[in-house]
N, C-alpha and C positions, 0 to 999 in steps of 0.2 A: 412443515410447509416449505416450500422451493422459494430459493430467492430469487428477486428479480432480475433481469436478465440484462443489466447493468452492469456496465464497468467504466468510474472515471481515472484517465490516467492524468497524471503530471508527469512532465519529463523537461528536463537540463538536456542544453544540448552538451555532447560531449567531446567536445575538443574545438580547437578553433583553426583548423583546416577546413577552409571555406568549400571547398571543389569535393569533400568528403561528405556524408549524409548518415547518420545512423540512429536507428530509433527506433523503440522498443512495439511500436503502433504497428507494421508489418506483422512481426509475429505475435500480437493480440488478434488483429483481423482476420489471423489464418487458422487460428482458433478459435474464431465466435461460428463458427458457423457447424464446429460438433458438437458444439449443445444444442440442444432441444428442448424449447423453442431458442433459435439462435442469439448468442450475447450480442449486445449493442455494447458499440466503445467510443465514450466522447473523449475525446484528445487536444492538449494543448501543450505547447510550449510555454516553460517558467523562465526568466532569468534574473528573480529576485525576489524577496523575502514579502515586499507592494505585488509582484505580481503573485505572490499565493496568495495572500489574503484577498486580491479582489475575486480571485474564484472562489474562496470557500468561504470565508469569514460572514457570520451572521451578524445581522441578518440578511444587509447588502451585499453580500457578494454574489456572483452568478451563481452561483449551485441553488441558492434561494428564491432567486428573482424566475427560474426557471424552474417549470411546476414538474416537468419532467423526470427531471432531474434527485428530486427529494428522497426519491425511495432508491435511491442506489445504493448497493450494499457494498460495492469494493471501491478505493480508494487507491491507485496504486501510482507509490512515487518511485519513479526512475530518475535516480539524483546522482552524483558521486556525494560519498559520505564519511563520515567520524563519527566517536562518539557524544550521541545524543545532539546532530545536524546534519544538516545535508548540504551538499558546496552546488549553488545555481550558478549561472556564467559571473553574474557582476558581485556577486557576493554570498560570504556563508549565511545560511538563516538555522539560527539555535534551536535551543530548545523551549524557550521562553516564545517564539516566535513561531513555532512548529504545533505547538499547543494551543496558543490564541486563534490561530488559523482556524482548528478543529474543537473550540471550545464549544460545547449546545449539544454537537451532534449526537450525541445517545438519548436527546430529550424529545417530548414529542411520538414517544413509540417505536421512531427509527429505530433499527438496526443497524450499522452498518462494521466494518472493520479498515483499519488504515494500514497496508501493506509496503513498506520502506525497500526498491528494489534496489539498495544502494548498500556499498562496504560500511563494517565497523560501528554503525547507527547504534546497535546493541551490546556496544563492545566494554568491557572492563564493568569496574560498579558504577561509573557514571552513566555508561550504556545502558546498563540494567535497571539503573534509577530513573533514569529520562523514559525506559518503556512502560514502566510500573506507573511513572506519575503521569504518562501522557493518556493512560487507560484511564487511571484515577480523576482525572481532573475534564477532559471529555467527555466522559461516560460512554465512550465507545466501545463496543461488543467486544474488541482485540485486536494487536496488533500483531503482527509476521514483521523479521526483519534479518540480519544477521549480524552476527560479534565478532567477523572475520572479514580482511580482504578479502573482495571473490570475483573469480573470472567473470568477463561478462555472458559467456554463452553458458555457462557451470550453472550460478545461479539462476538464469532465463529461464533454462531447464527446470528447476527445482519450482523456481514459480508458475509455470505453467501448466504444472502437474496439481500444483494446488489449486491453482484458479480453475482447471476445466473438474477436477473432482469436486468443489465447493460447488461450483452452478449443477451439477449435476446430480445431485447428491438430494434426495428425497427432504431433506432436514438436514441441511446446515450448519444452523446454530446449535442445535442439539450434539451436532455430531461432531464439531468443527476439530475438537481434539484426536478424535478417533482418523478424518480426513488426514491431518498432520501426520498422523502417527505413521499410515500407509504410505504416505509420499518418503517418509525417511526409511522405511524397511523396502520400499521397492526403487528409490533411488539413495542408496549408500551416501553419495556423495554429498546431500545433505545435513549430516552429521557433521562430517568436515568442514562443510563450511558455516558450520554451525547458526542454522538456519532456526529462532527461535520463535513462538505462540507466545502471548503473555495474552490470558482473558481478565475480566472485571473478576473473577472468580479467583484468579492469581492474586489479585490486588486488594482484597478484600481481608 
């Protein structure tokens, strides 16, 4: 079954040169329109650990109070990152706080997966502890993320190839390891930046 043709981003703004603008929502919108039927992408800016929970966190936060919104299967944070967090302008937000955020959402029948477009998230055994518990304790379908610094336009690439093969992809969930797997044998450079899946079936 296709998924829904959904995509919520979060993003950090990324430097503080006022006169400068960059952000990841251009190049999702210039990709929603080769799937078929075309992706939808709701967009916000975050600058703090209070402003991700008021969009995600259950039951109050807008992703819930908004009926629209329930069934969306991708998740995608444009943050600068370390292991097991991500740096918002005013402050770092852990992994204790990155979990609370997304706690519930595997319950309910949802679907959905949390994709981290930020360095190092996945990085050393704290990296890989923080992906493994944030599946485990979510119950979200998986996470994508990586355990290396990585260019901004390097990985962009690597994610975009995942996001338009996932929506377009007959079955998904079903396939989602098999989708990964293609995006690293047809862009190399995903390996390098060690671009990792961890599903409930990892953590299990």
């Amino acid at each position: 079954m296709k998924a829904p043709r959904k995509l919520i981003c979060l993003e950090s703004y990324w430097d503080e040169q006022m006169f400068q603008h960059f952000s990841v929502k251009s190049f999702l919108d210039g990709m929603a329109p080769l799937v078929q039927p075309p992706l939808t992408v709701a967009h916000r800016f975050v600058d703090s650990g209070a402003g991700l929970a008021y969009y995600l966190r259950r039951p109050g936060g807008l992703m819930w109070r908004q009926k629209e919104l329930f069934d969306a299967p991708v998740y995608y944070l444009a943050f600068h990152g370390g292991p097991g967090a991500v740096r918002a302008v005013a402050e770092r937000i852990g992994a204790d706080a990155l979990i609370e955020a997304f706690a519930g959402y595997g319950e309910g029948g949802y679907r959905n997966l949390v994709y981290f477009g930020a360095c190092n998230v996945f990085r050393g055994a704290s990296g890989l502890r923080f992906a493994r518990e944030f599946v485990r304790r979510t119950g979200v379908q998986a996470v994508l993320g990586y355990a290396t610094p990585v260019g901004w336009m390097a990985s962009l690439v690597c994610d975009l190839l995942f996001l338009y093969r996932f929506y377009s992809d007959r079955a998904p969930w079903k396939n989602l390891r098999r989708i990964y797997r293609s995006v690293h044998r047809d862009y190399p450079a995903a390996r390098r930046l060690k671009h990792l899946l961890i599903t409930r079936r990892d953590v299990r």
